[in-house]
N, C-alpha and C positions, 0 to 999 in steps of 0.2 A: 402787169400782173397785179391782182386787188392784196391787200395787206390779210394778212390774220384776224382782224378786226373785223373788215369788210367781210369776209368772209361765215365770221361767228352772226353779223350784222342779218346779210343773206338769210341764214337758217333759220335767224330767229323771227323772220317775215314769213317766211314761206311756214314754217313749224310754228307757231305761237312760243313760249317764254321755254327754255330748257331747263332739265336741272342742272346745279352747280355740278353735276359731276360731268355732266357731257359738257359743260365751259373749260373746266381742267382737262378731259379728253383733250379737247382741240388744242389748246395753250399747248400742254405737252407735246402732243402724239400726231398731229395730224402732219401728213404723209411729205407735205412740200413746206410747210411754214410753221411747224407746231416747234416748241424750245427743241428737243431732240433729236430733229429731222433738219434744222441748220445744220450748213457747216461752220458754225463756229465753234471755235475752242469754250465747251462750258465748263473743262474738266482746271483741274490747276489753276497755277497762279495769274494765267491770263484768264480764267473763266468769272464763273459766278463762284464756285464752290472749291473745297478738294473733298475726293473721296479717298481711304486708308490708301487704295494701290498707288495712288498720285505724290505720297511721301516718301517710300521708299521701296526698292523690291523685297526687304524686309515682310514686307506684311505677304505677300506670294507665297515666298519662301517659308515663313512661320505657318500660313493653312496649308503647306503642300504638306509640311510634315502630321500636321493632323489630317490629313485627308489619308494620310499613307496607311498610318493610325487604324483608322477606320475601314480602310481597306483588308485592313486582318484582325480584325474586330468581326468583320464579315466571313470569315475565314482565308482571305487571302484567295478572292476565286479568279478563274483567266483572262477574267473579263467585268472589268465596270465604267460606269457611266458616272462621269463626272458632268452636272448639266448646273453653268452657270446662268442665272436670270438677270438681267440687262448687264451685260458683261461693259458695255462701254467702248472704248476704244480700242479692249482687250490686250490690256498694258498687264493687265493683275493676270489672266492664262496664261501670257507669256512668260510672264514669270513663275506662275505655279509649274508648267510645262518644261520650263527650261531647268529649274532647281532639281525637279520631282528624277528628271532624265539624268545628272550629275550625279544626285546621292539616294535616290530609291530605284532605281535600276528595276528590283521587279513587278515593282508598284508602275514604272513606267512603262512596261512592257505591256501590263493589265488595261493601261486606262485608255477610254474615248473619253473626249472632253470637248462637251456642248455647247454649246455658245446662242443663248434665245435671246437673239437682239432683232427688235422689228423696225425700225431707224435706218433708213435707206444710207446716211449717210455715215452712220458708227458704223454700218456693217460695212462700208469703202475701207472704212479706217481699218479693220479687223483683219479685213482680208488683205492689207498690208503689212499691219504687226504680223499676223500668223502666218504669211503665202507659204512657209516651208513645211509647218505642221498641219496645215489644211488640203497641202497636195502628196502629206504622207497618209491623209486619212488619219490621222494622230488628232486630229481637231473637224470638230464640221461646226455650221451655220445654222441654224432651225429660225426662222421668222416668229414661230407661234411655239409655245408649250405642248407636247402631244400631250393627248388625250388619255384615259388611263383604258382605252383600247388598244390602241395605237403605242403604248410606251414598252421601252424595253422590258426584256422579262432580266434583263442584267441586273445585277446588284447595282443601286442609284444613289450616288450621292448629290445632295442640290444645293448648291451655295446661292445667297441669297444677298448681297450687302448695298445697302439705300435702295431697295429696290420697292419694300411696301410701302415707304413713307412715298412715292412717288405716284401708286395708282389714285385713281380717281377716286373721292367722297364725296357721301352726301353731305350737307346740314344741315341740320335742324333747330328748330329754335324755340320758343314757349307758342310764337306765332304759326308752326308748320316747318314744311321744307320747301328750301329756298330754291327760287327759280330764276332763271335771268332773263331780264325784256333790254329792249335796248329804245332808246330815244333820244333825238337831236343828236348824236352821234356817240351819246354815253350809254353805258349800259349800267341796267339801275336793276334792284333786288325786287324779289316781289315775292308770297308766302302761297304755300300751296299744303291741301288736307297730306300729310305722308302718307307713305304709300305703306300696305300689310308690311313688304321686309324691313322698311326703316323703322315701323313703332315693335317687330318681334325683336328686332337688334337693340332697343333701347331698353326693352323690358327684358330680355335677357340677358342685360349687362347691367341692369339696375339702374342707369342714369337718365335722367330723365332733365330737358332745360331748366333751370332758372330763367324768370322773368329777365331782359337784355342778357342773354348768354348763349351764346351757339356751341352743337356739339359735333362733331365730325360722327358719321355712321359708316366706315369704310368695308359700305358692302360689297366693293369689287375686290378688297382685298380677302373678304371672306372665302368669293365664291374661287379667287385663284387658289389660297390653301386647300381647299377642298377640291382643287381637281388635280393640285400637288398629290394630298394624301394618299387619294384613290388611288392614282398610276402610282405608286411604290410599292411593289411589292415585298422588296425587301430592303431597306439601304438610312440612310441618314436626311437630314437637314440641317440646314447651318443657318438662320437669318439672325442680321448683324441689319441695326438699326436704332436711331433714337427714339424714344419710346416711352411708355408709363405700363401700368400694370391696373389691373380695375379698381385695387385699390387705394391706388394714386391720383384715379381718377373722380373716387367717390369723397376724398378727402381736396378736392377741387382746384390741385395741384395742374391736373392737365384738361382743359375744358378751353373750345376753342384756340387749337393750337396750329392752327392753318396758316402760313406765314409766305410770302413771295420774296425770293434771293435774287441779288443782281448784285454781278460787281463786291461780291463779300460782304455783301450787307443787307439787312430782313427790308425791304420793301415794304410802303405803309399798306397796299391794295394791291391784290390778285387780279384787279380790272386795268391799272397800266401796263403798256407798253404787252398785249398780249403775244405769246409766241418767243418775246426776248428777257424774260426773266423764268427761273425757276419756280414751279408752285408745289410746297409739299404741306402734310401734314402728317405730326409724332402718329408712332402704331399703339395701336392698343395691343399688346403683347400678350394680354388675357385671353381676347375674343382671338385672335390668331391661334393659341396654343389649342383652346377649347374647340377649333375649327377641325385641326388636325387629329385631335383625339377621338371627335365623332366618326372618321374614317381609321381607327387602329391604330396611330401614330401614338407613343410614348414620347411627353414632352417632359423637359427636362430644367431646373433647379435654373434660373434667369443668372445669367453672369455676366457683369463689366466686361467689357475688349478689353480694359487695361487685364483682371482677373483672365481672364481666357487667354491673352496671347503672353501673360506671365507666364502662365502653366507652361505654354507649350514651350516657350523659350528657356525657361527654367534650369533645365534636364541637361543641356549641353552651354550654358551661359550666353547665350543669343550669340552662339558661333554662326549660324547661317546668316545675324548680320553680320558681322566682321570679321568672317574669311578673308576676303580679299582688300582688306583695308593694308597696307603695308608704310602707309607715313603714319605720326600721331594724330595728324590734322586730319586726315582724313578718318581714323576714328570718334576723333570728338564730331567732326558733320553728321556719322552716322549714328549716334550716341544722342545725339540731339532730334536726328530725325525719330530713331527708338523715343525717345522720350515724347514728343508728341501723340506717337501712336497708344502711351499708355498711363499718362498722366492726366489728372482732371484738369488740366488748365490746358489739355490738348482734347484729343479724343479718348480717353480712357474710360470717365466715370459719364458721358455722355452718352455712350454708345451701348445698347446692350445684347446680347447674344444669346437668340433661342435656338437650344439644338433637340429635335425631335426624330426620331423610330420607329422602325418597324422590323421585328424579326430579328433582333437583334440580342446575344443574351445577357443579362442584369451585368452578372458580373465584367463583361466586355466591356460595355459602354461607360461604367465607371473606372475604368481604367484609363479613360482616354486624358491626356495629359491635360488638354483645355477646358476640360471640367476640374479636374485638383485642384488647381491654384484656388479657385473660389469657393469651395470647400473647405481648404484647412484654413484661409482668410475670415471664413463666417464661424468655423469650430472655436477660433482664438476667442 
């Protein structure tokens, strides 16, 4: 069988030079050898990375209760749709599903909970974390995002976490946007005129290259928010990701932030070892919010994980983590795991959380406990 290389090698003879975004396509996505379509462990401590559900069921348990939240925020109706975007291994439904079942009883009787994982081989793992909730119809599978045709007319909730910083961008540069050729068996950069959507995206975000500086244009993350917004017709947003704001970006804080993980640690080139490292790049939280707003969505006040999962924890002293802790050792492990999730020297002030609307009313959605915390923290 030819490598991921060989393969990107192929396209680029038969196609002439691609762009950067269909190189990160394939790294990532593609179907037999792309990073997410291994079976290797990329999650945790044997992977490349952790994401929040990989430290503790803590972080499940902390969104099941704002999801519940939200559920009657909506009014509490018979029926809604929980639809998470690349769920993973589906460690983090398992546990929103198993908590939500324990202490929201009619929140759990309400919910279907989606699962859009397109990963031939997360979705093996899924359908083993879940086989009891997937053969109760309590959970389903979806490959693709439906269409805002095709999507429920149910109240929708759509949890989002690392999942923008993972689509595909373009970049650009003072040179053009970049394309990739390959020769003698490396693959080498080369500049091309941008296309209308990369120079509308740079001029409606204001940035524009510096001479030696690249800028990420994450037009696939646009056009996904915008077929998010459209299909809701009534329900929430959660995206949870590291991130800048446009004007963090104008103040030249986050420019060129495209980085390759392996092993816990940022890779010097996106061009090694394609298929067995991770490739992301930070969101622009601006252009995402402004994406969903053009569709009717209400976005909302940006707030820390640490600020957002304090709120939610808050209320009852982060009992849902240490219920079932009954040694002290075994609180201070969870006490510890808590404190990574919402400390800056863990994932706290790293991570930031856009929650976006539709149909929903004022007063509700400011009630929701994972917005307070960041509120009365910015009033002080």
């Amino acid at each position: 069988m030819s490598s991921l290389r060989q393969k990107i090698e192929q396209e680029i003879r038969e196609r002439g030079t691609i762009p950067f975004s269909r190189y990160m396509e394939l790294c990532l996505y593609d179907s037999e050898l792309g990073y997410y379509s291994r079976n290797a462990e990329q999650f945790g401590k044997a992977g490349d990375f952790y994401t929040s559900s990989d430290v503790h069921a803590v972080f499940g348990r902390l969104l099941a209760r704002q999801f519940e939240e939200m559920w009657r925020a909506l009014g509490s109706p018979e029926q809604v749709d929980l639809v998470e975007l690349g769920p993973g291994s589906g460690l983090f439904a398992q546990d929103v599903i198993d908590w939500s079942e324990k202490k929201f009883p009619d929140f759990f009787r309400a919910l279907r909970y989606v699962l859009v994982e397109s990963s031939p081989a997360l979705r093996r793992r899924i359908r083993l974390a879940l086989a009891h909730h997937l053969e109760s119809g309590r959970a389903e599978l979806a490959s693709l995002f439906p269409s805002g045709e095709a999507s429920s007319h149910n109240p929708t909730i759509i949890f989002a976490n690392e999942f923008f910083d993972a689509l595909p961008v373009e970049i650009l540069s003072a040179k053009g946007s970049l394309r990739i050729d390959a020769h003698n068996g490396r693959f080498i950069e080369a500049w091309v005129q941008p296309s209308p959507e990369e120079l509308e995206f740079l001029d409606r975000n204001s940035v524009h290259p510096e001479p030696d500086e690249r800028v990420e244009a994450p037009l696939a993350a646009q056009q996904f928010m915008n077929r998010i917004a459209a299909g809701i017709s009534r329900g929430f947003l959660i995206a949870i990701d590291y991130g800048y704001t446009r004007e963090e970006q104008l103040a030249g804080r986050h420019r060129g932030t495209l980085k390759a993980l392996r092993q816990h640690s940022v890779s010097s080139s996106p061009y090694e070892a394609p298929g067995e490292q991770d490739i992301t790049a930070d969101v622009n939280f601006t252009a995402l919010a402004a994406a969903a707003e053009r569709h009717g969505m209400q976005t909302h006040k940006l707030v820390t994980q640490s600020q957002f999962l304090l709120g939610i924890g808050e209320g009852n002293q982060f009992a849902d983590a240490f219920e079932e802790c009954r040694l002290p050792q075994e609180r201070a492990k969870v006490a510890l795991q808590l404190k990574h999730l919402v400390t800056p020297a863990g994932m706290g002030e790293s991570f930031q959380v856009l929650i976006a609307s539709k149909g929903v009313q004022q007063e509700r959605i400011e009630s929701l406990s994972g917005l307070n915390f960041g509120r009365r923290a910015i009033a002080r």
